[in-house]
C-alpha positions in Angstrom: -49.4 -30.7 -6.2 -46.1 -31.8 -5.5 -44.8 -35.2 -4.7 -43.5 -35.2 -1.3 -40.9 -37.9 -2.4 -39.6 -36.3 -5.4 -38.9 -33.3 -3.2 -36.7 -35.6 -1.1 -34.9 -37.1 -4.2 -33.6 -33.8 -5.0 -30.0 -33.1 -4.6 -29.4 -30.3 -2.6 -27.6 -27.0 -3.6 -23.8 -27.1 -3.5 -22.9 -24.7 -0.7 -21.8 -21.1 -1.6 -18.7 -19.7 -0.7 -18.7 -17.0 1.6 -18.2 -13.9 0.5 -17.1 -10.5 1.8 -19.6 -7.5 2.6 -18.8 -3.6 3.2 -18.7 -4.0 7.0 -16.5 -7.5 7.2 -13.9 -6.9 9.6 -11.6 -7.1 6.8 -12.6 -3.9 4.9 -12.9 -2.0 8.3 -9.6 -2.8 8.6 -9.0 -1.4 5.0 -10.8 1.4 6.1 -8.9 2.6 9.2 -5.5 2.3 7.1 -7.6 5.0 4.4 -8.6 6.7 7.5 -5.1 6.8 8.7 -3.7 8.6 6.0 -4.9 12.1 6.8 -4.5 11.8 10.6 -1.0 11.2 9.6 -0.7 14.1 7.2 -2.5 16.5 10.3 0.2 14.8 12.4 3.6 16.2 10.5 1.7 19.5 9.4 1.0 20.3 13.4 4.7 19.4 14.1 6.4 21.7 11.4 4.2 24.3 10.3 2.0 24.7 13.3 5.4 24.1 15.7 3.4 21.5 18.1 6.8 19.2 18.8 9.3 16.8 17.8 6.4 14.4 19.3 3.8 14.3 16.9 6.3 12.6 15.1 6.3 9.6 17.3 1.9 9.8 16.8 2.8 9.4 12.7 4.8 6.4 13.7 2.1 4.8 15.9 -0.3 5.6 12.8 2.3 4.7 10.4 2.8 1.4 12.0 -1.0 0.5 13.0 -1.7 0.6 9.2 1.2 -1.4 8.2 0.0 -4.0 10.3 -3.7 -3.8 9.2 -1.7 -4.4 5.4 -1.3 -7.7 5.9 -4.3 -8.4 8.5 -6.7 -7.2 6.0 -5.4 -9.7 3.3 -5.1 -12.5 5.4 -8.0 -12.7 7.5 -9.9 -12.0 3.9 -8.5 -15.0 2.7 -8.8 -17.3 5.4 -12.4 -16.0 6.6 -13.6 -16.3 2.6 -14.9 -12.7 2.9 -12.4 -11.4 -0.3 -14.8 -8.8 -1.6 -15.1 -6.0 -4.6 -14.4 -3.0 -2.9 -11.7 -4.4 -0.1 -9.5 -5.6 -3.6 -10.1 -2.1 -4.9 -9.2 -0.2 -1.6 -6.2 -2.4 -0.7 -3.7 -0.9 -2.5 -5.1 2.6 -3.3 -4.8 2.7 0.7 -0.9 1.6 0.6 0.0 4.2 -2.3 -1.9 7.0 -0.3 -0.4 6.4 2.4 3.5 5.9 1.4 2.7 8.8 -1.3 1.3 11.2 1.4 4.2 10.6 4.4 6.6 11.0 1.5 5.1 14.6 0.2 5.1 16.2 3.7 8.3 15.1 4.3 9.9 16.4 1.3 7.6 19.5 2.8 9.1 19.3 6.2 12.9 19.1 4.9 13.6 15.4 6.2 13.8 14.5 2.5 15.2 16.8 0.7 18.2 17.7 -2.1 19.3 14.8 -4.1 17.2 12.6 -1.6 14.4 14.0 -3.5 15.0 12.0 -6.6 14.6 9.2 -4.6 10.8 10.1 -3.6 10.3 11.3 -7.2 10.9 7.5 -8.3 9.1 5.9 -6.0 6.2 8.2 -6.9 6.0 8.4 -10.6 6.4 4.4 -10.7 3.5 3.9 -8.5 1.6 6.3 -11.0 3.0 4.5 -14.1 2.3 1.0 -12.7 -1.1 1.8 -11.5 -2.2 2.9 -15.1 -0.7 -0.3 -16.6 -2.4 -2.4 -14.0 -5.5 -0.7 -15.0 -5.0 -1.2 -19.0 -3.8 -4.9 -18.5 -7.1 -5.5 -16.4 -9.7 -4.1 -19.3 -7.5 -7.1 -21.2 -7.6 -9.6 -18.1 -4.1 -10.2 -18.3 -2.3 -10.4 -14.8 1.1 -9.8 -13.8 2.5 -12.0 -10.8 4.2 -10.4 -8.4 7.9 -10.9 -7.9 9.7 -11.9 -4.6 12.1 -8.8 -5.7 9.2 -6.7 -6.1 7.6 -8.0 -2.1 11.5 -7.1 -1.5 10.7 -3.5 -2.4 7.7 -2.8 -0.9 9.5 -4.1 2.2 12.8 -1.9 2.1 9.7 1.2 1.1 7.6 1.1 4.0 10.6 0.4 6.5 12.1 4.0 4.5 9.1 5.9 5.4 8.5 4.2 9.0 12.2 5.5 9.9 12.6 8.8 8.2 8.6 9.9 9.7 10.7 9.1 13.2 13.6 10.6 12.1 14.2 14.1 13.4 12.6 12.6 16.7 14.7 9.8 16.6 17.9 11.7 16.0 18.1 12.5 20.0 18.6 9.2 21.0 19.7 7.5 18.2 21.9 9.8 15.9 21.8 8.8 12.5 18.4 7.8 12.3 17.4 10.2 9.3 20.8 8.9 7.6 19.6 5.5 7.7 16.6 6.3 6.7 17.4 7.9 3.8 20.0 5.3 2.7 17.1 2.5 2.9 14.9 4.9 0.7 17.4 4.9 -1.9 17.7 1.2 -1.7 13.9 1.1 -2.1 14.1 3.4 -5.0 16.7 1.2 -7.2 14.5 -1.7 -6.6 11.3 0.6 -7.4 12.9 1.4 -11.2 14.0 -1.9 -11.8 10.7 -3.8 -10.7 8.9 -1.0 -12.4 11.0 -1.6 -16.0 10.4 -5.6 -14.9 6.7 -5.3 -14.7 6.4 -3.0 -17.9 8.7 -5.1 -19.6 5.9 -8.1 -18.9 2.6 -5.6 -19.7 4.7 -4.2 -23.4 3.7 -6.9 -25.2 0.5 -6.6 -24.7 0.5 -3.1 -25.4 2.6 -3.5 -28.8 -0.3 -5.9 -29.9 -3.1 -4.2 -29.0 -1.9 -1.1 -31.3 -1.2 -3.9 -34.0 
């Protein structure tokens, strides 16, 4: 029989942090950026191969724009809710890659990226590749990479790119130019993407040279 004293001597259990399930409000938000992605895609494709209009482009942007803004909710509200959680870290950037990756294939499809422009998109998209795979090795070794202000600098200049080139051809009616710009901020974004990309390998080599030691 227990002592009902001792029972009420005992210290009780330090709280446990809260932490995030499937359906926190976070992840949904995760999951309507994912979700975004092929709306997006359906969005361009209707405008140029099926001919729907000039403005389906302005629907991408609304999409576009939506999940840039549930980017930085998701995080936050994560953080300051204590619901971080397994699969809203893993989603989080696999969402932003598929979605920068997917506007920037259909409109190299579309023709508002194209000739030397191209080059441009190619960058962005093999270092996103390249860094993913070292983010992945550098995990199995628990090593992290911080990352830079330049780098938060090119992820800015990127999705501002894509925002004004998916309204581009739209755009170009009342704004002439638009597509222009838009392509001179993806190049900007591309000369940061190679140099944060060398930066960031640069940090992970090491590793890699002494792991084949």
């Amino acid at each position: 029989m227990v002592d009902a004293t001792s029972s009420r001597n005992v210290a009780p259990e330090p709280a446990v942090a809260k932490r995030g399930h499937a359906f926190a409000l976070p992840n949904l938000l995760t999951y309507g950026r994912c979700a975004a992605v092929p709306l997006l895609a359906a969005c361009l494709f209707w405008s140029d191969i099926l001919a729907g209009g000039l403005w389906l482009r302005w629907v991408a942007v609304g999409l576009y724009i939506a999940a840039a803004i549930t980017d930085f909710f998701d995080g936050y509200l994560a953080r300051a809710w204590q619901q971080q959680s397994a699969i809203g870290r893993m989603l989080d950037p696999i969402a932003d890659k598929l979605l920068v990756s997917t506007a920037l294939l259909m409109m190299a499809s579309d023709g508002t990226i194209r000739g030397w422009s191209l080059w441009a998109a190619i960058v962005i998209l093999c270092r996103e590749i390249l860094v993913s795979g070292l983010r992945e090795f550098l995990a199995e070794l628990r090593v992290s990479v911080p990352v830079t202000q330049l780098a938060k600098w090119k992820t800015t200049f990127q999705l501002v790119a894509v925002g004004v080139l998916l309204a581009g051809p739209a755009a170009d009616r009342l704004l002439p130019g638009t597509t222009l710009a838009g392509i001179v901020l993806l190049w900007i974004s591309a000369i940061l993407t190679l140099y944060t990309g060398w930066d960031y390998f640069r940090a992970g080599a090491r590793h890699l040279i002494e792991d084949d030691a």
